[in-house]
OpenMM code with the backbone's topology and positions (N, CA, C; nanometers):
from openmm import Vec3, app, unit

residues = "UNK UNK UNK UNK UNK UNK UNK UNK UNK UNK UNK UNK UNK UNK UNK UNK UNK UNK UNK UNK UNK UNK UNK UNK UNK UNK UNK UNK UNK UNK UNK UNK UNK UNK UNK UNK UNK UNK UNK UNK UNK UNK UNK UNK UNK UNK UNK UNK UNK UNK UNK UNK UNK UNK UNK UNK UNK UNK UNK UNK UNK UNK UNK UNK UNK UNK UNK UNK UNK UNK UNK UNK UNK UNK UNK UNK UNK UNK UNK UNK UNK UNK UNK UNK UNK UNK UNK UNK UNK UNK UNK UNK UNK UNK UNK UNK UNK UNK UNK UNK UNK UNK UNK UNK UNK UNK UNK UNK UNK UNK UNK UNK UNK UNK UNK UNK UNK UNK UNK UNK UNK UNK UNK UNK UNK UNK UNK UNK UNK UNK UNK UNK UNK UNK UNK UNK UNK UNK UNK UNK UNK UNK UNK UNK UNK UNK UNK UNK UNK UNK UNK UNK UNK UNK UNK UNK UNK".split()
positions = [
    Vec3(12.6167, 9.4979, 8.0258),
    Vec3(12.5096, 9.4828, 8.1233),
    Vec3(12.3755, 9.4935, 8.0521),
    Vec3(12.2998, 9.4310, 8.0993),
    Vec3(12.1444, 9.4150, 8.0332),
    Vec3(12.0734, 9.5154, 8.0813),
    Vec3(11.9703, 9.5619, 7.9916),
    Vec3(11.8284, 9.6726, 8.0257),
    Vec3(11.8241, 9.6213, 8.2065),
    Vec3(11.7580, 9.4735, 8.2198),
    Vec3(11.6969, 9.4379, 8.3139),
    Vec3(11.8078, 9.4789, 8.4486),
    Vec3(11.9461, 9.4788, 8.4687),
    Vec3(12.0252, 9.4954, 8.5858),
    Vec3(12.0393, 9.6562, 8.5984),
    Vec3(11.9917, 9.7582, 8.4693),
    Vec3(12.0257, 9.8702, 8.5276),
    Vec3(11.8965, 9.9256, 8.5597),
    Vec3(11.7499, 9.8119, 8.5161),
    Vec3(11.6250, 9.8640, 8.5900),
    Vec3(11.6394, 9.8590, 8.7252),
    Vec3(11.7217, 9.7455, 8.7955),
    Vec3(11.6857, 9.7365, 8.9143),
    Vec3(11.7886, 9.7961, 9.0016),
    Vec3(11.8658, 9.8451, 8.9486),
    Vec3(11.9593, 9.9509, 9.0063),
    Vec3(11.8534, 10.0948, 8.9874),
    Vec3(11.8302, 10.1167, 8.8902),
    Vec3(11.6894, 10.2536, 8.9149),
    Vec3(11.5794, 10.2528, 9.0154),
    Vec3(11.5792, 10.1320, 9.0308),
    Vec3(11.4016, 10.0611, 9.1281),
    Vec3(11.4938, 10.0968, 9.2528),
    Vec3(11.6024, 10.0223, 9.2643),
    Vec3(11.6485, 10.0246, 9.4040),
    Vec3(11.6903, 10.1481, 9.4244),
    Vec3(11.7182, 10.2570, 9.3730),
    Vec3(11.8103, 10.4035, 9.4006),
    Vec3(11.6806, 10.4401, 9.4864),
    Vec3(11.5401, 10.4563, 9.3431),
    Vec3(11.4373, 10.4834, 9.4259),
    Vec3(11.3857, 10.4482, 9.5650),
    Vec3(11.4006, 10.2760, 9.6049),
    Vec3(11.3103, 10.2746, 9.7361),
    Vec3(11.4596, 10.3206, 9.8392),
    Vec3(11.5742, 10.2961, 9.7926),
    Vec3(11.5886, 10.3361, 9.9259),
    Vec3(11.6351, 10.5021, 9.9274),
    Vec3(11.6164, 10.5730, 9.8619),
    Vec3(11.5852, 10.7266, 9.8951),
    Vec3(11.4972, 10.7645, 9.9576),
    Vec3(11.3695, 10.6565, 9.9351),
    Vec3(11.2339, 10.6892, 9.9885),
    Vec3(11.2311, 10.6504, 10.1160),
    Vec3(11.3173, 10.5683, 10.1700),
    Vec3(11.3366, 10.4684, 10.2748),
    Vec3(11.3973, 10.5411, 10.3503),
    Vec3(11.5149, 10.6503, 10.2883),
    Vec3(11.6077, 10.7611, 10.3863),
    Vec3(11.4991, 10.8793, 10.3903),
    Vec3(11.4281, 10.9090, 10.3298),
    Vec3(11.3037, 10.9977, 10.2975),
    Vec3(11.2072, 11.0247, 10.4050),
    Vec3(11.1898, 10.8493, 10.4633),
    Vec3(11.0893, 10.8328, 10.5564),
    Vec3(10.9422, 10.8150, 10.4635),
    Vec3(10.9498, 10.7859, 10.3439),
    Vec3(10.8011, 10.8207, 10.2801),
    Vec3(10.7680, 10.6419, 10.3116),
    Vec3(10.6817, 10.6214, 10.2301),
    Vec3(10.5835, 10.4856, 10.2506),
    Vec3(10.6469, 10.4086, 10.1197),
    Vec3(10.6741, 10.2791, 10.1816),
    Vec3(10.6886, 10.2530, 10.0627),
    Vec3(10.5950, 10.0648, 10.0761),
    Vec3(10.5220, 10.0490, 9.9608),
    Vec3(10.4207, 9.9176, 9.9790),
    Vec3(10.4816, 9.8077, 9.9276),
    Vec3(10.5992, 9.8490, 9.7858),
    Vec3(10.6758, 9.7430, 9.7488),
    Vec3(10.7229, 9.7674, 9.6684),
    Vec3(10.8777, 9.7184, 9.6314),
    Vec3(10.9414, 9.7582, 9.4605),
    Vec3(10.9482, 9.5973, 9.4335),
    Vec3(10.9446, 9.6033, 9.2746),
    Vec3(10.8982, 9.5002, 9.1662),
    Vec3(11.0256, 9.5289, 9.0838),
    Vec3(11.0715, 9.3794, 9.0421),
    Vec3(11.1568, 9.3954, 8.9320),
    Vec3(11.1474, 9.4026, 8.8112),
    Vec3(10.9754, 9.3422, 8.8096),
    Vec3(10.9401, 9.3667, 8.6778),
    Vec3(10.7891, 9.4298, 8.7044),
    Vec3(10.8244, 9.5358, 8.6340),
    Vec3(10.7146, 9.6859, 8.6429),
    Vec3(10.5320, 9.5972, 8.5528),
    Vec3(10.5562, 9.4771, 8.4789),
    Vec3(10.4291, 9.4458, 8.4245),
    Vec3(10.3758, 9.3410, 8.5219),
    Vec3(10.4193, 9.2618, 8.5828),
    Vec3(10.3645, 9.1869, 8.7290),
    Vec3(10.3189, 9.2754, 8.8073),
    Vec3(10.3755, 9.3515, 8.8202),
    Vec3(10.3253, 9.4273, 8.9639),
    Vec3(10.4313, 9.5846, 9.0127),
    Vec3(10.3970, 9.6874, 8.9629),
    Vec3(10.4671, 9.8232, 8.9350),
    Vec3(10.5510, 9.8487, 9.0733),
    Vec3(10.6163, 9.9425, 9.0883),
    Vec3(10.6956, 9.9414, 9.2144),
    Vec3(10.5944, 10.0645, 9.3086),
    Vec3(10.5232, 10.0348, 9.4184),
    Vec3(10.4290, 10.1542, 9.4628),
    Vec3(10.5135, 10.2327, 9.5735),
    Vec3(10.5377, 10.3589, 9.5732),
    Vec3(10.6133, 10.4533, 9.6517),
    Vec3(10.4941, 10.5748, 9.6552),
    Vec3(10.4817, 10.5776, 9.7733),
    Vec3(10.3819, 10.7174, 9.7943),
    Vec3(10.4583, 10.8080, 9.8465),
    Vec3(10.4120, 10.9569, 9.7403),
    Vec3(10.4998, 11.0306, 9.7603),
    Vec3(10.3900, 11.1674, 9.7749),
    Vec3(10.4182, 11.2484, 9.8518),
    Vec3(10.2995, 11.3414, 9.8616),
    Vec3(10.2755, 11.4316, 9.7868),
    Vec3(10.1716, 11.4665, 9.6704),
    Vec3(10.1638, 11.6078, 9.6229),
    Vec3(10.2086, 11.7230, 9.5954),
    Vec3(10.2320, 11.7173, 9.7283),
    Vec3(10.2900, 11.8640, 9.8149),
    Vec3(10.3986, 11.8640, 9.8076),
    Vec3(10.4902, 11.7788, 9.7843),
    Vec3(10.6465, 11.7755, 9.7939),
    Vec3(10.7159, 11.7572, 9.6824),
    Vec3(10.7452, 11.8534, 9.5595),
    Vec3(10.7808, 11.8273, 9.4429),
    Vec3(10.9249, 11.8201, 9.4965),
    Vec3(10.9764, 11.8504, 9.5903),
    Vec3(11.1540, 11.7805, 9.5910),
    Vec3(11.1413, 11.6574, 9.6240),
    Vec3(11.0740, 11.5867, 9.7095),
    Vec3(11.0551, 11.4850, 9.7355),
    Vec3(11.0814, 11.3865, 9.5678),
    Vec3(10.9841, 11.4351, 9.5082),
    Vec3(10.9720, 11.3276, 9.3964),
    Vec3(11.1077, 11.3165, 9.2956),
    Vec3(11.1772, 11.4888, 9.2600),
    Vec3(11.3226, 11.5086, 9.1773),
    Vec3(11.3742, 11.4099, 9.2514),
    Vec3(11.4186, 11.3657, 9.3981),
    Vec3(11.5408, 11.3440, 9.4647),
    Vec3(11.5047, 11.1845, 9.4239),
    Vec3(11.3871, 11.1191, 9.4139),
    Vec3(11.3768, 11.0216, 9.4189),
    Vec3(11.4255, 10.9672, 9.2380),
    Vec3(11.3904, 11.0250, 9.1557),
    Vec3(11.3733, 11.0485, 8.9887),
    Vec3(11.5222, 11.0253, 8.9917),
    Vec3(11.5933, 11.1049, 9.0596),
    Vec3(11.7705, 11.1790, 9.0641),
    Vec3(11.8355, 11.0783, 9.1083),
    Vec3(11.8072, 11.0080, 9.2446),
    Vec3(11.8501, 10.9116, 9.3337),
    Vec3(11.8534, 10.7681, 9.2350),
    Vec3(11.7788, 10.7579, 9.1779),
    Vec3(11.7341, 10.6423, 9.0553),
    Vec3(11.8289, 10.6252, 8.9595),
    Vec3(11.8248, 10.7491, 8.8816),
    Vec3(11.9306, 10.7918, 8.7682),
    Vec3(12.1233, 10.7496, 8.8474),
    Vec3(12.1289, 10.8003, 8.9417),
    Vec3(12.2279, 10.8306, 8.9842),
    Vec3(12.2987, 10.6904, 9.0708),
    Vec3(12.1901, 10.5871, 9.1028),
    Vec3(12.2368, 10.4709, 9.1181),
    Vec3(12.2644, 10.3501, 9.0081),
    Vec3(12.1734, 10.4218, 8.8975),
    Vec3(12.1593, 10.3254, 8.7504),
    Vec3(12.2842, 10.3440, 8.7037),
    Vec3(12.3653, 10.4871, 8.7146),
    Vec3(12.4803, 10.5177, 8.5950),
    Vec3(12.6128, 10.4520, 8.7513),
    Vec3(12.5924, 10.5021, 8.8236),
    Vec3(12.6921, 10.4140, 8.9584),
    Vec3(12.7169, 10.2908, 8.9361),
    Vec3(12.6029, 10.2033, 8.9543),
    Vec3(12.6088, 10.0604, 8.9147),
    Vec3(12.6360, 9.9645, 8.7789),
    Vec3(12.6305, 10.0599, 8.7057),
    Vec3(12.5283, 9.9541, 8.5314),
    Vec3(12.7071, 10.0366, 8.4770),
    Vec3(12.7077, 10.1766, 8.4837),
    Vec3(12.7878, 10.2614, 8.4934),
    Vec3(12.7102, 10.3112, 8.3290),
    Vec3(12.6234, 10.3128, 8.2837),
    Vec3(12.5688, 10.4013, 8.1948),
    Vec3(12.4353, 10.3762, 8.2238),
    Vec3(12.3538, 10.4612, 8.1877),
    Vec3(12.1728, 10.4351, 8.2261),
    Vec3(12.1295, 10.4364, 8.0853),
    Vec3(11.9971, 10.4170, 8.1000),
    Vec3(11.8796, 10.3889, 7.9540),
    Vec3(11.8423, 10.5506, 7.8995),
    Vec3(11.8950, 10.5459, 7.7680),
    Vec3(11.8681, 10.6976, 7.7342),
    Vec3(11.7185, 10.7066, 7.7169),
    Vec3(11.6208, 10.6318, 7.7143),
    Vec3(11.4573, 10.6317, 7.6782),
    Vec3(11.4145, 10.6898, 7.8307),
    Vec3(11.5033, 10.6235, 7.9724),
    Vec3(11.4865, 10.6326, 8.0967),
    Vec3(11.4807, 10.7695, 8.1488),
    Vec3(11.6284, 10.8355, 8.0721),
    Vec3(11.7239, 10.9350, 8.0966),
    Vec3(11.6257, 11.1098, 8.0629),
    Vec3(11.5870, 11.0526, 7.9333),
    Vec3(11.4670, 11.1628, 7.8840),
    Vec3(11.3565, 11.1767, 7.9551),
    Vec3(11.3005, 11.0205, 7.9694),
    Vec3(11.1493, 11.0407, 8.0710),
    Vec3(11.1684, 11.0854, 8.1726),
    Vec3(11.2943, 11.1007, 8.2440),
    Vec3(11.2776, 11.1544, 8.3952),
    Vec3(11.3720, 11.2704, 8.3471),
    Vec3(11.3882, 11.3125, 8.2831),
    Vec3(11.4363, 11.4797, 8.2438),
    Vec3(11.2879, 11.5387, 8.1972),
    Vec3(11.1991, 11.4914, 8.1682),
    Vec3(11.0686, 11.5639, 8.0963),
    Vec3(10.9969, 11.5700, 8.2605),
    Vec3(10.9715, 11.4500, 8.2978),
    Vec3(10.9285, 11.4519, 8.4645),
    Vec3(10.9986, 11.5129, 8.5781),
    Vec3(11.1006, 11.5792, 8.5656),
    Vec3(11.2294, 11.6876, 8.6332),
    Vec3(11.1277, 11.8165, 8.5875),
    Vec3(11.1550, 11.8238, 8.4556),
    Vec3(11.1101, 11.9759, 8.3985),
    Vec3(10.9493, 11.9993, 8.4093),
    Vec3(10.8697, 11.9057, 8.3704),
    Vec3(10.7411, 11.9437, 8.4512),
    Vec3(10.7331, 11.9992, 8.6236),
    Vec3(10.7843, 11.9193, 8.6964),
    Vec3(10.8000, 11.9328, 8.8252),
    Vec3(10.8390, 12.0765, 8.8572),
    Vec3(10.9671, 12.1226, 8.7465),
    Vec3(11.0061, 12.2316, 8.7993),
    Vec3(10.9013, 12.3615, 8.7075),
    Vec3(10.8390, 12.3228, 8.5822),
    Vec3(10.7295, 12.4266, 8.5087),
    Vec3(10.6385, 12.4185, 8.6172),
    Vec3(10.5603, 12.3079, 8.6967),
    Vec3(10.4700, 12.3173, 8.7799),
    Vec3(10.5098, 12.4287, 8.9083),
    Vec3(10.6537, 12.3948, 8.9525),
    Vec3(10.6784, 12.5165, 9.0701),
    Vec3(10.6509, 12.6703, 9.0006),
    Vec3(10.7261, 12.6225, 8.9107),
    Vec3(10.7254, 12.7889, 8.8445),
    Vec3(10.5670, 12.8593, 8.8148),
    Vec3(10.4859, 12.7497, 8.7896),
    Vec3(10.3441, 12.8110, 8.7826),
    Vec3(10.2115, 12.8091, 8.8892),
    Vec3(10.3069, 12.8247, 9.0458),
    Vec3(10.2861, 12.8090, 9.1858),
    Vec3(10.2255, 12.9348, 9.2111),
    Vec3(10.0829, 12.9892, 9.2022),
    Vec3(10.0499, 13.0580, 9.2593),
    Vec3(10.0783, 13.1374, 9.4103),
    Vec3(10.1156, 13.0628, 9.4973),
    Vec3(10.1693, 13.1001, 9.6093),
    Vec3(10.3098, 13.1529, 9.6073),
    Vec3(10.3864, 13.1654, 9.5465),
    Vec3(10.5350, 13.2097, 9.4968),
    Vec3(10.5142, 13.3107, 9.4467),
    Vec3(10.6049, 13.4516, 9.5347),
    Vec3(10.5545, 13.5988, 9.4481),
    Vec3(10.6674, 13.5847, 9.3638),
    Vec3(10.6808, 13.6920, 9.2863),
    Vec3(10.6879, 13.7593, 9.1586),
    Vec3(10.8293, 13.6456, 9.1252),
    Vec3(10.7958, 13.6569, 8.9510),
    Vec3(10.8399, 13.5871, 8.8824),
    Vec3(11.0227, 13.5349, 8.8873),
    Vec3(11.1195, 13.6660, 8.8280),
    Vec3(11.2501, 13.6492, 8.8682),
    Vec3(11.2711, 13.5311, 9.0765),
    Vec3(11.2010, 13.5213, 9.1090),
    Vec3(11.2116, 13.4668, 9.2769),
    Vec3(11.1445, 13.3658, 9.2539),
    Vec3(11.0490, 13.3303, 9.1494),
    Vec3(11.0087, 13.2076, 9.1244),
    Vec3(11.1231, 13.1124, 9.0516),
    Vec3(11.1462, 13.1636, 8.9546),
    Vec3(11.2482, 13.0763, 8.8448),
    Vec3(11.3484, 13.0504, 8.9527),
    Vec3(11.4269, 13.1658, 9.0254),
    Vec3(11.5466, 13.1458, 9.1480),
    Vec3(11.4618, 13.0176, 9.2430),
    Vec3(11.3898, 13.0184, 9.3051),
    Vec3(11.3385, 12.8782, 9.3548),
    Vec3(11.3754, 12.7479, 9.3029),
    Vec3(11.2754, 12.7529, 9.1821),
    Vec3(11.2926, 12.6408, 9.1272),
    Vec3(11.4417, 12.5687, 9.1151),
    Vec3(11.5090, 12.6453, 9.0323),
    Vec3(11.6412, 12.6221, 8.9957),
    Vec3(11.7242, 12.5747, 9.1465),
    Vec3(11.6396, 12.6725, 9.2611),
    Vec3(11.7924, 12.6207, 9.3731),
    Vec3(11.6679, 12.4918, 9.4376),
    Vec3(11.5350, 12.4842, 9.4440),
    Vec3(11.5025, 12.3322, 9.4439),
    Vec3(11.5818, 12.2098, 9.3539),
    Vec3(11.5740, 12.2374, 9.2671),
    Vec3(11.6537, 12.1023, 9.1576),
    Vec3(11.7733, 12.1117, 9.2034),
    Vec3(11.8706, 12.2200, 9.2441),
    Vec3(12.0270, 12.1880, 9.3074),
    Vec3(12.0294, 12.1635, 9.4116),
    Vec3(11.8655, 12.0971, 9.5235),
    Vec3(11.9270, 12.0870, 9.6469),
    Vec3(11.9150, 11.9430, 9.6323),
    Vec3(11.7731, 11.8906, 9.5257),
    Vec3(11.7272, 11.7944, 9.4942),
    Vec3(11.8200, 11.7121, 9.4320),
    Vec3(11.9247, 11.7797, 9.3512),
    Vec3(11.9975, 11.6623, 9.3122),
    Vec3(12.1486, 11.6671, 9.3751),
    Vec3(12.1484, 11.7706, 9.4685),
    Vec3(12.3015, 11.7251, 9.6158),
    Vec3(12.2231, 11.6264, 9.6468),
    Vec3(12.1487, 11.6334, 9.7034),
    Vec3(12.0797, 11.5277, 9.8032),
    Vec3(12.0864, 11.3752, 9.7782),
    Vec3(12.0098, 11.3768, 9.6243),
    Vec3(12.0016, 11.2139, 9.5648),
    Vec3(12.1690, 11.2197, 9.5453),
    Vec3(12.2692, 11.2644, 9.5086),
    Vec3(12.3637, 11.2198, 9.4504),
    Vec3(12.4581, 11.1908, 9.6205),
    Vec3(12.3847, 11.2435, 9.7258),
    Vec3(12.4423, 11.2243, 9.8843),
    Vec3(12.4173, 11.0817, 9.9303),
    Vec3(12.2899, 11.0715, 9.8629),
    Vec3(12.2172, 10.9498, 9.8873),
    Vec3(12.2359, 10.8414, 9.8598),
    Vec3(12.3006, 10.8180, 9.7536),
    Vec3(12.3853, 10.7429, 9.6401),
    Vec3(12.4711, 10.7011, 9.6528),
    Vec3(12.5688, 10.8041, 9.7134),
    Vec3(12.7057, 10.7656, 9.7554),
    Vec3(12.7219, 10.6826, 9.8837),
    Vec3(12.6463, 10.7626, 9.9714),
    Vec3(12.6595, 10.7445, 10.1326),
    Vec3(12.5619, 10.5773, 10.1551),
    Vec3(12.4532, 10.5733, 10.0820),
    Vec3(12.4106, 10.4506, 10.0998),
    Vec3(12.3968, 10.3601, 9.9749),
    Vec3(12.5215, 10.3612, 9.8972),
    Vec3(12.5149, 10.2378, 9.7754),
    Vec3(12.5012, 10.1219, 9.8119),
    Vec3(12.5993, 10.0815, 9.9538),
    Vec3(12.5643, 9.9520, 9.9998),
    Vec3(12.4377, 9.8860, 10.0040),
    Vec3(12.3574, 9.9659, 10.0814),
    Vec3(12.1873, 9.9705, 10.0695),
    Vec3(12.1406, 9.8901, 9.9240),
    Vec3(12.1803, 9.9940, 9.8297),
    Vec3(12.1349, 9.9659, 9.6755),
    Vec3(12.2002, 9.8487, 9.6611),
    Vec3(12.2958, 9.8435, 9.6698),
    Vec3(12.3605, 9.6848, 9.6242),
    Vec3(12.3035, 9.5557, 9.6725),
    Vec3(12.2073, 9.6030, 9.7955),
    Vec3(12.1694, 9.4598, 9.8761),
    Vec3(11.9840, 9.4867, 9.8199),
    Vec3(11.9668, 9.5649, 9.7902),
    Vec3(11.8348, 9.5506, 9.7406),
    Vec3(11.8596, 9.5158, 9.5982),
    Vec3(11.9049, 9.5566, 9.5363),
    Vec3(11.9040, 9.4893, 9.3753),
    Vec3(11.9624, 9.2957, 9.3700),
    Vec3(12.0508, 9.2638, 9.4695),
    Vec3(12.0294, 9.1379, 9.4622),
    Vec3(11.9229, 9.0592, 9.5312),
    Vec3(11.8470, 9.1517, 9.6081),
    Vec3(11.7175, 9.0787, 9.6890),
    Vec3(11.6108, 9.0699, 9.5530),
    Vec3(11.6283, 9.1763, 9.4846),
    Vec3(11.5286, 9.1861, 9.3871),
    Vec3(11.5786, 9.0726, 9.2494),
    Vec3(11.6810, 9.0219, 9.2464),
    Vec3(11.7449, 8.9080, 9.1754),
    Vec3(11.6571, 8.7860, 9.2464),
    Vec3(11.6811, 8.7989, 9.3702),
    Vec3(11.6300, 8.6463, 9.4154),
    Vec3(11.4898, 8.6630, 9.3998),
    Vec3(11.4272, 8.7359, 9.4969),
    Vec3(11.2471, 8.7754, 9.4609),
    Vec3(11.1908, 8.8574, 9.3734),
    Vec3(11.1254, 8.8646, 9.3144),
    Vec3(11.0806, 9.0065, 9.1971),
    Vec3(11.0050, 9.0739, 9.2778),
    Vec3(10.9475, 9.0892, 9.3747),
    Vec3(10.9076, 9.1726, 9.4381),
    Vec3(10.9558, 9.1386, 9.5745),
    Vec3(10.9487, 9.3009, 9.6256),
    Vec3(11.0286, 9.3271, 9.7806),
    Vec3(10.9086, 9.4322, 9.8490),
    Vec3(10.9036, 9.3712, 9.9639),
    Vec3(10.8045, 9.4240, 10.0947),
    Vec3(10.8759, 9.5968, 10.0903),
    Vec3(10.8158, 9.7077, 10.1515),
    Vec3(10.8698, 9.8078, 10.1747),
    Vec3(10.9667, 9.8030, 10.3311),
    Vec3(10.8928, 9.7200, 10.3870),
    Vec3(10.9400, 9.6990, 10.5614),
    Vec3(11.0746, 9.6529, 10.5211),
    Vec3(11.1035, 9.5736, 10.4425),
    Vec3(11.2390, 9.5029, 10.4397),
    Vec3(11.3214, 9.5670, 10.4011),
    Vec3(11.3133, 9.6578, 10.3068),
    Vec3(11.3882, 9.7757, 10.2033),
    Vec3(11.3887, 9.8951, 10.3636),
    Vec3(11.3022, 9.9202, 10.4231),
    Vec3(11.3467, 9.9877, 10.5346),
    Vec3(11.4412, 9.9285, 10.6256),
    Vec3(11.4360, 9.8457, 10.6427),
    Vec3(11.5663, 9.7580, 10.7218),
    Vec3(11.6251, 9.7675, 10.6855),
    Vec3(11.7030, 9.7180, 10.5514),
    Vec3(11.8382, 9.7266, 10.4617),
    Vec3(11.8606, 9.8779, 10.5173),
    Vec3(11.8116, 9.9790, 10.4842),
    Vec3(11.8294, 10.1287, 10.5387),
    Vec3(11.8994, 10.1371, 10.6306),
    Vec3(11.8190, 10.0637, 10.7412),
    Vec3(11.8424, 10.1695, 10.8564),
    Vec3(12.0066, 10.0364, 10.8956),
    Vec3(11.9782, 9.9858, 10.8612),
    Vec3(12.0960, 9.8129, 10.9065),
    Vec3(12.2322, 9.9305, 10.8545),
    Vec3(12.2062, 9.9541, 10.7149),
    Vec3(12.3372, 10.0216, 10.6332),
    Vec3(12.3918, 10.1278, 10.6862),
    Vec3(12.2624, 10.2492, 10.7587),
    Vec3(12.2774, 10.3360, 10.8424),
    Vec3(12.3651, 10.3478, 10.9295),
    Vec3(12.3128, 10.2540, 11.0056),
    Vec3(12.3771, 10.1755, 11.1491),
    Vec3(12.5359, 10.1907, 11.1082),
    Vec3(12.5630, 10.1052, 10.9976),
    Vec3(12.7036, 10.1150, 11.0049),
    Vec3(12.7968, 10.1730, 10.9311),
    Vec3(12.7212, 10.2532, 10.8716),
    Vec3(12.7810, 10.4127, 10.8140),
    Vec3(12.8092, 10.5438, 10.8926),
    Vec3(12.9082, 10.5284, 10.9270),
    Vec3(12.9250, 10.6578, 11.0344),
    Vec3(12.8758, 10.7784, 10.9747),
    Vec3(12.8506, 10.8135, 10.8319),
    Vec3(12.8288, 10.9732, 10.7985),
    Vec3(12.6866, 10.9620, 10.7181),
    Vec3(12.6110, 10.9669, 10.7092),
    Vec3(12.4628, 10.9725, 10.6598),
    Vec3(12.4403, 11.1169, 10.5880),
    Vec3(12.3594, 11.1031, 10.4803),
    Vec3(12.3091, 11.2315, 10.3881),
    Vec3(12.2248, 11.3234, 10.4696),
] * unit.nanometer
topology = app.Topology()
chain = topology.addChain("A")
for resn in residues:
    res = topology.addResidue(resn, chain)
    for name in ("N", "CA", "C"):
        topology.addAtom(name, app.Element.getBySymbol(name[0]), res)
C-alpha cells in the first residue's frame, strides 16, 4: 500500500471522529499542500484532540494495516505534549492526582478512538473512497456519511 492510501485512511479516522464528536468540521483534503484538512477543535478540550490524533492512527493501521512511522512519532510527541500540558494545569491540585488524570485522560481517549474505529469503519471506508474520487470533501457530507452509518449500526461508541 502507498504513503498516499494510508494518508487518507488517517484524514478520514480524523473527520469522522470529529463528526461522532459533534465538533466543526470545514473540510478534509487528500492532499494536505492544496488545501490542509480544517477541523476545529476547542482549546479547552485536550481529549478532544488525543481521540482525534488516536482515531487517525487507529484507522491508518485498520485499513493500510501498518501506519507511517514519521506519522506514528509526530502524533506520539503531540499525545505527550497534550498530556505535559495537562500535567502543567494550574487548576489541577497536587501533583500525584495530576499525573493520575492525565494518564486516565489518554486511557479514556484512546477506548474511545479505538470504539470509534471499530463501530464506525464503514464511515471511514466511504470517506476515503470519496476522497479518491474528490481531493477535497465538504464537512456537511462527512457528517452525513456519520450519521447514514449510525443509522444503521445498531451499537454506537
Amino acid at each position: 500500500m502507498s504513503h498516499r492510501i494510508s494518508y487518507l485512511y488517517y484524514e478520514a479516522g480524523q473527520a469522522v471522529a470529529a463528526a461522532h464528536l459533534k465538533l466543526t468540521i470545514r473540510h478534509v483534503s487528500a492532499n494536505p499542500a492544496d488545501k490542509p484538512t480544517d477541523i476545529v477543535v476547542p482549546r479547552s478540550n485536550p481529549k478532544a484532540r488525543m481521540i482525534l490524533l488516536l482515531t487517525g492512527m487507529a484507522a491508518e493501521k485498520k485499513g493500510v494495516g501498518t501506519s507511517s512511522p514519521l506519522r506514528r512519532a509526530r502524533n506520539r510527541a503531540r499525545v505527550k505534549a497534550e498530556l505535559d500540558a495537562i500535567k502543567l494545569d494550574e487548576r489541577l491540585p497536587a501533583k500525584p492526582r495530576i499525573r493520575l488524570s492525565a494518564q486516565s485522560l489518554f486511557s479514556q481517549a484512546q477506548d474511545r478512538a479505538n470504539a470509534i474505529c471499530a463501530n464506525l469503519y464503514p464511515a471511514i471506508e466511504q470517506v476515503v473512497a470519496r476522497l479518491h474520487e474528490t481531493p477535497i470533501i465538504d464537512g456537511a457530507e462527512i457528517q452525513a456519511i456519520v450519521a447514514a452509518t449510525k443509522a444503521r449500526t445498531p451499537e454506537n461508541p
